[in-house]
C-alpha positions in Angstrom: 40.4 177.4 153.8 42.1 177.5 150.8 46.3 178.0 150.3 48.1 179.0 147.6 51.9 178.4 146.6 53.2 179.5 144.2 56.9 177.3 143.5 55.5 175.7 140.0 54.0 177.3 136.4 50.4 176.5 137.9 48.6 177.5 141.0 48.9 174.5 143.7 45.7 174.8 146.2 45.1 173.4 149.3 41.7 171.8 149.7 39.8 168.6 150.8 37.9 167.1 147.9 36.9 163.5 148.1 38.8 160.7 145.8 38.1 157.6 145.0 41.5 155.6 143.6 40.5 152.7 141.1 43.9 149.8 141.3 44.5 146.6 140.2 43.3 145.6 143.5 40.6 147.2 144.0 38.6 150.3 145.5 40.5 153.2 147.9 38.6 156.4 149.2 40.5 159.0 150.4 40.6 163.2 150.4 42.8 165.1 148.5 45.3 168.1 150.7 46.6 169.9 147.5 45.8 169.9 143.9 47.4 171.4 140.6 46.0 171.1 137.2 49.1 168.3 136.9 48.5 166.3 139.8 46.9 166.2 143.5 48.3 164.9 147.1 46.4 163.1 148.7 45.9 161.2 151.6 44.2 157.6 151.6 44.2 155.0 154.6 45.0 152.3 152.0 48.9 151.8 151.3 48.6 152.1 147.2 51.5 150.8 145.2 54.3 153.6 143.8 54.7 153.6 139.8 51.0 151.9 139.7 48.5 153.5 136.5 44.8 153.6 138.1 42.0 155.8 137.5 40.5 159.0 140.0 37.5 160.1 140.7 38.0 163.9 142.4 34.4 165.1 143.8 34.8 168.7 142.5 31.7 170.8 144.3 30.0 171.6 141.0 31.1 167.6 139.1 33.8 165.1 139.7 36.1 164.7 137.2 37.7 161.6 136.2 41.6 161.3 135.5 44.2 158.5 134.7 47.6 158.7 136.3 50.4 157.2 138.1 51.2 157.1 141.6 54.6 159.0 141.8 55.4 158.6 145.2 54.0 158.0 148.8 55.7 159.3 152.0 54.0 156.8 154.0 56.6 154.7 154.4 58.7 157.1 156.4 56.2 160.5 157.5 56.5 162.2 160.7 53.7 163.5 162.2 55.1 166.4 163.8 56.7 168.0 160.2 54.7 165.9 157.4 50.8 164.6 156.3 50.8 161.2 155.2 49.7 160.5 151.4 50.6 160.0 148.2 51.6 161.7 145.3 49.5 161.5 141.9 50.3 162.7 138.5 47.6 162.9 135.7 48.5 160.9 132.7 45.2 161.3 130.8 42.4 163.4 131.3 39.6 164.4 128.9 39.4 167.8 127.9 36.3 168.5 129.2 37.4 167.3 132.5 40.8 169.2 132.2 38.7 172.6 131.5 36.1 171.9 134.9 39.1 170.8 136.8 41.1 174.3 135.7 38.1 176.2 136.2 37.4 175.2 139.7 40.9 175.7 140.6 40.8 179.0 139.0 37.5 180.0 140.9 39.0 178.8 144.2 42.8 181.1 143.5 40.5 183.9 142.6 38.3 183.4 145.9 41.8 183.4 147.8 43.3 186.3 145.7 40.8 188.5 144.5 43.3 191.8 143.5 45.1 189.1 141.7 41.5 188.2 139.3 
């Protein structure tokens, strides 16, 4: 099921992709829980460092796309079950345009799914 809120300039959508997280120390899979064309949450059973530049994969349905970015934050540290999800916070730093169009477009096919007087 998809979610929608609308409290930025873009649509932020809630929805379980695969990710694979490329660090300095190596390899971390984990599923995204909300996406924007800026950035995604996501949760990861790996602890990945704050402020760290990697790479991510995102498994889009039709073709993953492939981003750089930094980890802005993690709640991790201090989540509670009963209010929070556990992940992290990443925003895109580089993307090609190519990838920036499929990513938009599969967020866009998704809002319009969800909202379909608003297409």
């Amino acid at each position: 099921m998809v979610e929608i809120s609308k409290k930025r300039d873009h649509p932020k959508l809630s929805e379980r992709w695969p990710v694979t997280v490329l660090t300095r120390d190596g390899e971390a899979s984990g599923e995204t829980r909300s996406l924007t064309v800026e950035g995604v949450f996501f949760h990861c059973p790996q602890r990945l460092k704050e402020g760290e530049l990697c790479h991510m994969r995102i498994g889009l349905p039709e073709n993953p796309v492939e981003v750089r970015g930094e980890l802005a934050w993690s709640n991790l540290e201090n989540f509670k079950p009963e209010h929070t999800i556990p992940g992290m916070g990443f925003c895109f730093v580089r993307i090609s345009r190519e990838d920036r169009e499929q990513f938009g477009e599969a967020l866009a096919s998704l809002t319009a799914k969800k909202n379909p007087a608003e297409s």
